[in-house]
Biopython code that builds the backbone (N, CA, C, O; Angstrom):
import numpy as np
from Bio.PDB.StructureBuilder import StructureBuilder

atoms = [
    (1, "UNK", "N", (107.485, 138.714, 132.402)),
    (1, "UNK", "CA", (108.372, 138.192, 131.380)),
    (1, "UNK", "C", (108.292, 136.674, 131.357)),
    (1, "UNK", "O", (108.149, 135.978, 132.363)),
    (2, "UNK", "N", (108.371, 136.344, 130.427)),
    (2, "UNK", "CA", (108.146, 135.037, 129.705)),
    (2, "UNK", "C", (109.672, 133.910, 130.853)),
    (2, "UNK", "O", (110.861, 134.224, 130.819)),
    (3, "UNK", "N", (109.217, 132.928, 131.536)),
    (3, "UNK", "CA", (110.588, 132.595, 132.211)),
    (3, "UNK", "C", (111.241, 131.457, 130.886)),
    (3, "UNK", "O", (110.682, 131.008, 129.886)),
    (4, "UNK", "N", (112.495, 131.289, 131.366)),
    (4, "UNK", "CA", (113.260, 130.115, 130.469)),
    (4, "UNK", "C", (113.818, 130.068, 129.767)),
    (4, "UNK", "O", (114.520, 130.248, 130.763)),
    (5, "UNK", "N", (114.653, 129.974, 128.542)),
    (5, "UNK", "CA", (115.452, 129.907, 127.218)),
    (5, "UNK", "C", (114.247, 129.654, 126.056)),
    (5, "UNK", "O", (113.495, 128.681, 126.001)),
    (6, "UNK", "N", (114.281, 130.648, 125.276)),
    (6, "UNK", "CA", (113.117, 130.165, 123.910)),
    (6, "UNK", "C", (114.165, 129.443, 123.013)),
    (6, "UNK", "O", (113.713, 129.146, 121.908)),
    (7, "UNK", "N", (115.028, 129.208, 123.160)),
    (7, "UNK", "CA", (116.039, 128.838, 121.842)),
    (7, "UNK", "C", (115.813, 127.220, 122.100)),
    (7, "UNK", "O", (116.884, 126.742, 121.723)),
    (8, "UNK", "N", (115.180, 126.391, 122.439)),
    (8, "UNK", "CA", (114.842, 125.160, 121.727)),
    (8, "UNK", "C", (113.648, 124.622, 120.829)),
    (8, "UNK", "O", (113.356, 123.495, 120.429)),
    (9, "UNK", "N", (112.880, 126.297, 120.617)),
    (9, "UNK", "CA", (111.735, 126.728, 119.926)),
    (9, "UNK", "C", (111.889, 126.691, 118.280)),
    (9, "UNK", "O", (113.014, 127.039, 117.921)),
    (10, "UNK", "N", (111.508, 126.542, 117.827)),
    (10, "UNK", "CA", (111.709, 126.619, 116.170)),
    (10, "UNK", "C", (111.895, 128.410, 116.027)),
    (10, "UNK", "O", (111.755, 129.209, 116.954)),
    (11, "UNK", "N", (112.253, 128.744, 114.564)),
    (11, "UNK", "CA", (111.975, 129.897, 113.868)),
    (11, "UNK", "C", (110.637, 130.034, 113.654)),
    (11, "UNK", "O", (110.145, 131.032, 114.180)),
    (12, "UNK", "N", (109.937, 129.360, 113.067)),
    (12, "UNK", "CA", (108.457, 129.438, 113.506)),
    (12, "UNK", "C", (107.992, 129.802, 114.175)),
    (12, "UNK", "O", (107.215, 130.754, 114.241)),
    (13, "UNK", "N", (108.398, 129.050, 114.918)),
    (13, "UNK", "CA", (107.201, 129.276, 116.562)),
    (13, "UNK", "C", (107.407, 130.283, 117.374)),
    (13, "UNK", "O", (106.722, 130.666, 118.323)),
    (14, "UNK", "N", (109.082, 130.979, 116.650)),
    (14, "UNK", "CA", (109.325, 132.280, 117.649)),
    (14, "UNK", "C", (108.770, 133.158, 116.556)),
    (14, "UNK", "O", (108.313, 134.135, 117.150)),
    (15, "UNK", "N", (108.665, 133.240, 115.857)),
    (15, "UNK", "CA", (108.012, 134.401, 114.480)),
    (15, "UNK", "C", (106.455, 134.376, 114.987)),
    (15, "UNK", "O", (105.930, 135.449, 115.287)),
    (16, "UNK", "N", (105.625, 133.006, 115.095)),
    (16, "UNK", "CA", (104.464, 133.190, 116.068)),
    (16, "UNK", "C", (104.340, 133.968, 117.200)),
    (16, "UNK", "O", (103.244, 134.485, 117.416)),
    (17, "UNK", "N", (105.446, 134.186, 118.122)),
    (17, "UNK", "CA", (105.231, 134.375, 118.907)),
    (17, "UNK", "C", (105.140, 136.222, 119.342)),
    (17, "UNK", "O", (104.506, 137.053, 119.992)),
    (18, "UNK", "N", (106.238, 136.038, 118.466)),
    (18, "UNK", "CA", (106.201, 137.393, 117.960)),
    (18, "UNK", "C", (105.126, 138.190, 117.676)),
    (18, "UNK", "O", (104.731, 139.034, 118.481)),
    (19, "UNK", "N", (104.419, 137.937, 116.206)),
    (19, "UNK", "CA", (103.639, 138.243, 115.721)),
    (19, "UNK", "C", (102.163, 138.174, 116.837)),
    (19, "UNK", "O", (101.425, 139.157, 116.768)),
    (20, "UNK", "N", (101.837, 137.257, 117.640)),
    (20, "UNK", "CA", (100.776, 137.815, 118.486)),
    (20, "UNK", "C", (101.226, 138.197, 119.519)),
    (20, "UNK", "O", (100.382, 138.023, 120.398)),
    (21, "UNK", "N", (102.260, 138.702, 119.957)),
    (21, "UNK", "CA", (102.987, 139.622, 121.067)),
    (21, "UNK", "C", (102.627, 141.069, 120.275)),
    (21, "UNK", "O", (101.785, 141.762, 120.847)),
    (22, "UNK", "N", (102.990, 141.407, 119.456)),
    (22, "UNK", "CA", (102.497, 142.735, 118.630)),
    (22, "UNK", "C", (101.308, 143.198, 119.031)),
    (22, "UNK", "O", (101.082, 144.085, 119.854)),
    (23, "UNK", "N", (100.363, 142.378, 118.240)),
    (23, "UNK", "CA", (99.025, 142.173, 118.579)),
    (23, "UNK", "C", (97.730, 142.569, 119.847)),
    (23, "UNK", "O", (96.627, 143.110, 119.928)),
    (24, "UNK", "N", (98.905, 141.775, 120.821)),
    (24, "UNK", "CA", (98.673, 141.777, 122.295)),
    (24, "UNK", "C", (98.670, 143.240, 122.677)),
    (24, "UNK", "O", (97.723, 143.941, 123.032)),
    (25, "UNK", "N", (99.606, 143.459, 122.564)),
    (25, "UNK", "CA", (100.123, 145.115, 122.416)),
    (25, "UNK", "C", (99.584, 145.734, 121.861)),
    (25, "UNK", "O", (99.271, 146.668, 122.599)),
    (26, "UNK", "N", (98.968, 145.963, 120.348)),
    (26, "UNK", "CA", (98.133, 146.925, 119.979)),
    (26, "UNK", "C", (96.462, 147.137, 120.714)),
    (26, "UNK", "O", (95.719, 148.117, 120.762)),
    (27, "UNK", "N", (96.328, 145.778, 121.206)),
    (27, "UNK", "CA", (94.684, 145.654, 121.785)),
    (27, "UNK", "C", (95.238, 145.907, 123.433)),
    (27, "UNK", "O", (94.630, 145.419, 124.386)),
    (28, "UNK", "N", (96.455, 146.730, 123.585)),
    (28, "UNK", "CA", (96.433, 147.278, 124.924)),
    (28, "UNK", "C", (97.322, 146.511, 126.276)),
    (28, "UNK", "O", (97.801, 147.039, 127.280)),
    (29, "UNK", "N", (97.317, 145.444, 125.953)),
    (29, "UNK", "CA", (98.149, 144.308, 127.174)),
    (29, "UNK", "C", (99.862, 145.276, 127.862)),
    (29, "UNK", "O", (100.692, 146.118, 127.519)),
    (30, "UNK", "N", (99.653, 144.755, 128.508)),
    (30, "UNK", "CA", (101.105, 145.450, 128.526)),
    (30, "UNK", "C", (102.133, 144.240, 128.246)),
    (30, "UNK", "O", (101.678, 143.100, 128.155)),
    (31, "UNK", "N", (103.768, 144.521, 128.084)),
    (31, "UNK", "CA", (104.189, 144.115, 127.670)),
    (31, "UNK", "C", (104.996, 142.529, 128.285)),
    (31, "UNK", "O", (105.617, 141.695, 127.626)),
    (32, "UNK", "N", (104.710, 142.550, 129.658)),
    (32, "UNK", "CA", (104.872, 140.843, 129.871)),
    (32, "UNK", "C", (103.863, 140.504, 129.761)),
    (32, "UNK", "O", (103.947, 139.332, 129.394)),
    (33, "UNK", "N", (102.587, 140.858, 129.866)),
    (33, "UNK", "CA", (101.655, 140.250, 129.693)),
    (33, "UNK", "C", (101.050, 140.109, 128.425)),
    (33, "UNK", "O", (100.000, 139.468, 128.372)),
    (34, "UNK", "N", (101.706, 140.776, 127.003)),
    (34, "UNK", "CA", (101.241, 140.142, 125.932)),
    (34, "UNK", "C", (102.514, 139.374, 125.581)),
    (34, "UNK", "O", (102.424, 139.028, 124.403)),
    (35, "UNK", "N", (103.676, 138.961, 126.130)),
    (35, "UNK", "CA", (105.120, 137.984, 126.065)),
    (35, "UNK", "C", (104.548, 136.816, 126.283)),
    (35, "UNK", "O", (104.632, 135.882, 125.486)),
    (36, "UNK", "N", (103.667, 136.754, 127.815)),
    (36, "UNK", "CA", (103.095, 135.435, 128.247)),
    (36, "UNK", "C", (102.119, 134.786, 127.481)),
    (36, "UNK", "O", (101.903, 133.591, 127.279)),
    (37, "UNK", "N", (101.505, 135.938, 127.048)),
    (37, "UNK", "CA", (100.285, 135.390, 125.928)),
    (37, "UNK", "C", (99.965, 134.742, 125.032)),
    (37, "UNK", "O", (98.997, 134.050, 124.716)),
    (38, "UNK", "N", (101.829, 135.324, 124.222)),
    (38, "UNK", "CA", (102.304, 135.154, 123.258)),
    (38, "UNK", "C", (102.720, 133.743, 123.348)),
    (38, "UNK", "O", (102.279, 132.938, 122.527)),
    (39, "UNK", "N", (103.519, 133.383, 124.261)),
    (39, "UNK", "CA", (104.323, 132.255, 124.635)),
    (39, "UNK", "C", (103.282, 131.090, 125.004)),
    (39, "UNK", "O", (103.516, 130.044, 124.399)),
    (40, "UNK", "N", (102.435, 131.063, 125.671)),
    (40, "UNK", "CA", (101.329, 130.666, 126.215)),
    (40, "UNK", "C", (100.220, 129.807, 124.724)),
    (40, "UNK", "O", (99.830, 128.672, 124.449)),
    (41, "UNK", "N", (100.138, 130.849, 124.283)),
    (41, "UNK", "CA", (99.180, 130.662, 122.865)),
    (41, "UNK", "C", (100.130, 129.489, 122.147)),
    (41, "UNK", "O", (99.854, 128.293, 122.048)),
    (42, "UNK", "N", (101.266, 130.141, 121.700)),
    (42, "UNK", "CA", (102.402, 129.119, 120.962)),
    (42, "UNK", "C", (102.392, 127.627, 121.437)),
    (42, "UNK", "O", (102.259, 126.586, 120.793)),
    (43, "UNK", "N", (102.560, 127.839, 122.662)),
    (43, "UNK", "CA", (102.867, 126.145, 123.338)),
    (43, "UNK", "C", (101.522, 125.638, 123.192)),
    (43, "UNK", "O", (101.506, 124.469, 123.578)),
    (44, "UNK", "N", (100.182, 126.096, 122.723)),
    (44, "UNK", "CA", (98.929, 125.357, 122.932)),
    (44, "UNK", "C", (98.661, 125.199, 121.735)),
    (44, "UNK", "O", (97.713, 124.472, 121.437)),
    (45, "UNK", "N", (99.535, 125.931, 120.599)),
    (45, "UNK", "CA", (98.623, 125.679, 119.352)),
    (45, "UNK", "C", (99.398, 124.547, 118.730)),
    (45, "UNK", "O", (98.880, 123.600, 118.138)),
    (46, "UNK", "N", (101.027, 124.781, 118.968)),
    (46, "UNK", "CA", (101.960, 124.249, 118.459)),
    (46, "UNK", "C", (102.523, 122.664, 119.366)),
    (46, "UNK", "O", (103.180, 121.829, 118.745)),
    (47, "UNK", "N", (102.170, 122.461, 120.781)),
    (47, "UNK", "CA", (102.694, 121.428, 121.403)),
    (47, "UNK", "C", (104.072, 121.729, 122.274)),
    (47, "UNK", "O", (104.785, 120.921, 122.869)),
    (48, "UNK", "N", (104.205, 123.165, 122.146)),
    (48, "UNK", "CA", (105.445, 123.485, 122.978)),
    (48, "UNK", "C", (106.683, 123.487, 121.957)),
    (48, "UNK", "O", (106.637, 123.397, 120.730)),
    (49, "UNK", "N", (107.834, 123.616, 122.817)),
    (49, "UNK", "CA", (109.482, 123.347, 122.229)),
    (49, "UNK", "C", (109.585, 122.310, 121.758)),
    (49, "UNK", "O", (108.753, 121.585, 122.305)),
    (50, "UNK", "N", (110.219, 121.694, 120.922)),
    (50, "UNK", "CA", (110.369, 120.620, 120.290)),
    (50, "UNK", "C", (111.913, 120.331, 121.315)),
    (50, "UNK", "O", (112.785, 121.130, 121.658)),
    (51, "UNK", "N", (111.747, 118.729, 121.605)),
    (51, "UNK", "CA", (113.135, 118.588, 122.294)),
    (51, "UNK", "C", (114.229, 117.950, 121.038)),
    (51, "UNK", "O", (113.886, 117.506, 119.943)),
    (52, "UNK", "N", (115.255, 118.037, 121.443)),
    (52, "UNK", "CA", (115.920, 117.386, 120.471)),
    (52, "UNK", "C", (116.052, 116.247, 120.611)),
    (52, "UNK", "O", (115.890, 115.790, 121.743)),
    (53, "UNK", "N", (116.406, 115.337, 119.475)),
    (53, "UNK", "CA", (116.527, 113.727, 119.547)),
    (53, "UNK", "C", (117.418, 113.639, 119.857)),
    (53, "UNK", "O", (118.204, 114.554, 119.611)),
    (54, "UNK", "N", (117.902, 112.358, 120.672)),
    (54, "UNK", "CA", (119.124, 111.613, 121.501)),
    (54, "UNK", "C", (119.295, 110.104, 120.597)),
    (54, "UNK", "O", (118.472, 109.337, 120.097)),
    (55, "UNK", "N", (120.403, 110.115, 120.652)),
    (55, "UNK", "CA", (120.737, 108.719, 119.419)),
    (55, "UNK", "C", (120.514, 107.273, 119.292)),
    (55, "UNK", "O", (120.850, 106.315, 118.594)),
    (56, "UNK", "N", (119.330, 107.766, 120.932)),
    (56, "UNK", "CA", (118.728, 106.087, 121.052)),
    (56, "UNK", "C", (118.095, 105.658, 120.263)),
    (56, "UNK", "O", (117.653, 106.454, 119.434)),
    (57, "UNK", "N", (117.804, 104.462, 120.154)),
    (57, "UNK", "CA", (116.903, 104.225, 119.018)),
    (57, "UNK", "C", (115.317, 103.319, 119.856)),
    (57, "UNK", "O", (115.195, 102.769, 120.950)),
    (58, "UNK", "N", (114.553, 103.492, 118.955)),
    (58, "UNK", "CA", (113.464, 103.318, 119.349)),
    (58, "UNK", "C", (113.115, 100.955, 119.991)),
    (58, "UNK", "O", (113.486, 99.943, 119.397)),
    (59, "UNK", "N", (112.666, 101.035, 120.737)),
    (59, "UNK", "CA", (112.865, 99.509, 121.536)),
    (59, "UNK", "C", (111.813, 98.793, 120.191)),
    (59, "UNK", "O", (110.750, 99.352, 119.918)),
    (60, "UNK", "N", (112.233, 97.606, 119.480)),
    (60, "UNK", "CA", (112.014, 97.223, 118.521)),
    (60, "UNK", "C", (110.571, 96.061, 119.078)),
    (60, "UNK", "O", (110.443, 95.578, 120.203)),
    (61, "UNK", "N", (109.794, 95.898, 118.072)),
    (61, "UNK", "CA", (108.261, 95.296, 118.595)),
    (61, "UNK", "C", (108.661, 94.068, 118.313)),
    (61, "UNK", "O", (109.470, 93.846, 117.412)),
    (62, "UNK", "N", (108.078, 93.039, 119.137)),
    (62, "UNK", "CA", (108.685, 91.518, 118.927)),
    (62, "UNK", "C", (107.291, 90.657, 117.945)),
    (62, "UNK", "O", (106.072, 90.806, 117.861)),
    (63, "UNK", "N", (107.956, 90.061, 117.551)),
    (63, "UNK", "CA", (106.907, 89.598, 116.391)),
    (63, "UNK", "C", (106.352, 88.380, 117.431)),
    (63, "UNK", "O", (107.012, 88.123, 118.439)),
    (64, "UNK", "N", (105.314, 87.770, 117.182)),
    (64, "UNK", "CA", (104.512, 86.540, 117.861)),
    (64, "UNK", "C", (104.980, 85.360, 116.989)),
    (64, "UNK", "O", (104.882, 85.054, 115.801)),
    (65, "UNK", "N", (105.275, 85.076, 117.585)),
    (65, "UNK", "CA", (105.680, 83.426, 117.404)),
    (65, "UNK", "C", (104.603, 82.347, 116.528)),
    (65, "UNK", "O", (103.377, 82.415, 116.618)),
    (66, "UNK", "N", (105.259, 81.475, 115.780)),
    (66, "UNK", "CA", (103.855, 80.958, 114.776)),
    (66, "UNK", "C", (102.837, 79.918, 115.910)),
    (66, "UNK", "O", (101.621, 79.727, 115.922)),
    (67, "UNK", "N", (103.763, 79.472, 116.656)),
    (67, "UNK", "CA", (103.080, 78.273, 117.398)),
    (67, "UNK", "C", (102.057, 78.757, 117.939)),
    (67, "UNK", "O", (100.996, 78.186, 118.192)),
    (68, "UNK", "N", (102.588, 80.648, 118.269)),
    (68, "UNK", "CA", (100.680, 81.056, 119.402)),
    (68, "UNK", "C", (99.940, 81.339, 118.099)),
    (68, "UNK", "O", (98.957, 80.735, 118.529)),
    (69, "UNK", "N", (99.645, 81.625, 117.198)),
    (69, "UNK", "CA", (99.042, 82.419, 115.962)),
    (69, "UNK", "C", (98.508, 80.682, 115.782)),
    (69, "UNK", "O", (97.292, 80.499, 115.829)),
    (70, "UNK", "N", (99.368, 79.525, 115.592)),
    (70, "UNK", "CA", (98.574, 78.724, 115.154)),
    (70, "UNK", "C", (97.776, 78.002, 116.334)),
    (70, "UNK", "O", (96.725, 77.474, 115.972)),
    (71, "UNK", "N", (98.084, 77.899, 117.603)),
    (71, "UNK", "CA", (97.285, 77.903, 118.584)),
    (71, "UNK", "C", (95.917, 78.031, 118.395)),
    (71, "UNK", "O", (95.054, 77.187, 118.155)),
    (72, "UNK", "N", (95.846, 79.775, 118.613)),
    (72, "UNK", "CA", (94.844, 80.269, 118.777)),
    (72, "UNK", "C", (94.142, 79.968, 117.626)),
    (72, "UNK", "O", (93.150, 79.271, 117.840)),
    (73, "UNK", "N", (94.382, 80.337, 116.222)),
    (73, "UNK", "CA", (93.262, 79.497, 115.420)),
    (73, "UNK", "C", (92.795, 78.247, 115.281)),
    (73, "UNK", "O", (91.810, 77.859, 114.651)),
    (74, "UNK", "N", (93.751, 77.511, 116.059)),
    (74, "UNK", "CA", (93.028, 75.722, 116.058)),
    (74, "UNK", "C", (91.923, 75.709, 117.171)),
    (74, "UNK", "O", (91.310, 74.677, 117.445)),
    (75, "UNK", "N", (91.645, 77.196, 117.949)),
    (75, "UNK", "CA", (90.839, 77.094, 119.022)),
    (75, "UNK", "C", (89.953, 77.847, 118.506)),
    (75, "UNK", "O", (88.881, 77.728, 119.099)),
    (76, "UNK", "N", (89.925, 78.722, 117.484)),
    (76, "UNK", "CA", (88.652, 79.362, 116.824)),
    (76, "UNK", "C", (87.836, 78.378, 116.286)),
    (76, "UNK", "O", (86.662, 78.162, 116.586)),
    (77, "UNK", "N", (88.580, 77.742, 115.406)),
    (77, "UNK", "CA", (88.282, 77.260, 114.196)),
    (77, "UNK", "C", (87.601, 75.725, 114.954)),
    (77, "UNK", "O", (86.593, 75.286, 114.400)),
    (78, "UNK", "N", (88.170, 74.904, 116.244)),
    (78, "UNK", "CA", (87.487, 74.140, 116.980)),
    (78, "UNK", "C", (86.011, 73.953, 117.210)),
    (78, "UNK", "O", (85.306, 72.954, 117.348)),
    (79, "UNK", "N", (85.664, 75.892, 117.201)),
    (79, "UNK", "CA", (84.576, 76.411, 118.459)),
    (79, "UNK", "C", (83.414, 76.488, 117.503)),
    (79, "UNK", "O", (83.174, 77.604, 117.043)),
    (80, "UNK", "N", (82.415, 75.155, 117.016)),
    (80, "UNK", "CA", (81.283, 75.715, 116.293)),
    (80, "UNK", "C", (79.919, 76.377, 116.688)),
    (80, "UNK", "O", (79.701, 76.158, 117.880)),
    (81, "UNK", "N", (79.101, 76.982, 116.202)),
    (81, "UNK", "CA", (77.868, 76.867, 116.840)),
    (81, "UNK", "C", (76.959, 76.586, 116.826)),
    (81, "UNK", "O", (76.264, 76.972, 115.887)),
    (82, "UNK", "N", (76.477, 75.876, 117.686)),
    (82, "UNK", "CA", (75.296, 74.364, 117.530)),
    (82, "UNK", "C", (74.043, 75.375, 117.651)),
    (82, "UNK", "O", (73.811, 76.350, 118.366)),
    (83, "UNK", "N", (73.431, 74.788, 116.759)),
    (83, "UNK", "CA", (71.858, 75.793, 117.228)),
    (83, "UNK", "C", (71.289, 74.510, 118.041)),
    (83, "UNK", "O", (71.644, 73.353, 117.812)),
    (84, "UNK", "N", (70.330, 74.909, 119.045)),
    (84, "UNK", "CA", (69.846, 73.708, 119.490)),
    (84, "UNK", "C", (67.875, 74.397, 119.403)),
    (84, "UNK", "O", (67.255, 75.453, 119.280)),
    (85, "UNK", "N", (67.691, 73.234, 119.533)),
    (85, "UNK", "CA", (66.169, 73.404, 118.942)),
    (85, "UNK", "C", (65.539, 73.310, 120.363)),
    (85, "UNK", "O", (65.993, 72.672, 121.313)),
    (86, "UNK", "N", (64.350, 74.103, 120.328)),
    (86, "UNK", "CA", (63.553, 74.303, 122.093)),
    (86, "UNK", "C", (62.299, 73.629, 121.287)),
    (86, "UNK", "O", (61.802, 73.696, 120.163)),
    (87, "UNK", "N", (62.040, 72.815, 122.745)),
    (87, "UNK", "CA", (61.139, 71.517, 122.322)),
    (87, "UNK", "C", (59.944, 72.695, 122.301)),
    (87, "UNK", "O", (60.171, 73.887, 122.507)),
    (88, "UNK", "N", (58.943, 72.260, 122.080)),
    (88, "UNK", "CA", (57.588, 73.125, 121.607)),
    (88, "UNK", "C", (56.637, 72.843, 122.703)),
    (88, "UNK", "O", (55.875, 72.008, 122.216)),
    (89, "UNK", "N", (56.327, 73.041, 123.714)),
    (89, "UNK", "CA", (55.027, 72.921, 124.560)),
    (89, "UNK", "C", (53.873, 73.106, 123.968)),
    (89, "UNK", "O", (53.615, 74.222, 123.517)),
    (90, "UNK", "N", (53.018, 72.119, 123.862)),
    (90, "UNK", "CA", (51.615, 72.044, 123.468)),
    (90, "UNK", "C", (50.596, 71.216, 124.084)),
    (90, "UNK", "O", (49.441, 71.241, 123.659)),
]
sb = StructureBuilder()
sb.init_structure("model")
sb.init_model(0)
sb.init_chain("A")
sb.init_seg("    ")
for serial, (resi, resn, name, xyz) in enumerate(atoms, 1):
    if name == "N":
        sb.init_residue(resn, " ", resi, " ")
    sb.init_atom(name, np.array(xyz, "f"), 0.0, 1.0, " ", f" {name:<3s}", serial, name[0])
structure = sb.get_structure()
């Protein structure tokens, strides 16, 4: 038997689960072992139980400051590239 609470599972994913638990069963499995199958298959196709959200909110991205943004391009824009010429041996 399948261990745990399925009820943080969608309707979906228990109607999946269902439906190839049947299955399992008609091609012979016995019956925890087409539950596990069932359950097993679900969490690999689907990503598992969905947890529920908690009312935190997500940690906000900090923007970069202009002084580094203009920094760093006064150091691109500094950096040219010199071709230098190789003397010719003759």
């Amino acid at each position: 038997m399948a261990r745990g609470s399925k009820a943080s599972y969608s309707k979906k994913q228990q109607r999946m689960a269902s439906h190839i638990e049947e299955s399992e069963k008609k091609s012979g499995a016995k019956t925890e072992d087409a539950e596990r199958i069932a359950w097993a298959t679900v969490n690999k196709q689907t990503g598992g139980a969905k947890k529920k959200k908690t009312g935190k909110k997500k940690a906000s991205k900090k923007k970069t400051s202009k002084k580094t943004t203009k920094k760093t391009s006064k150091k691109k824009a500094g950096k040219k590239k010199t071709s230098k010429k190789k003397a010719s041996k003759k």
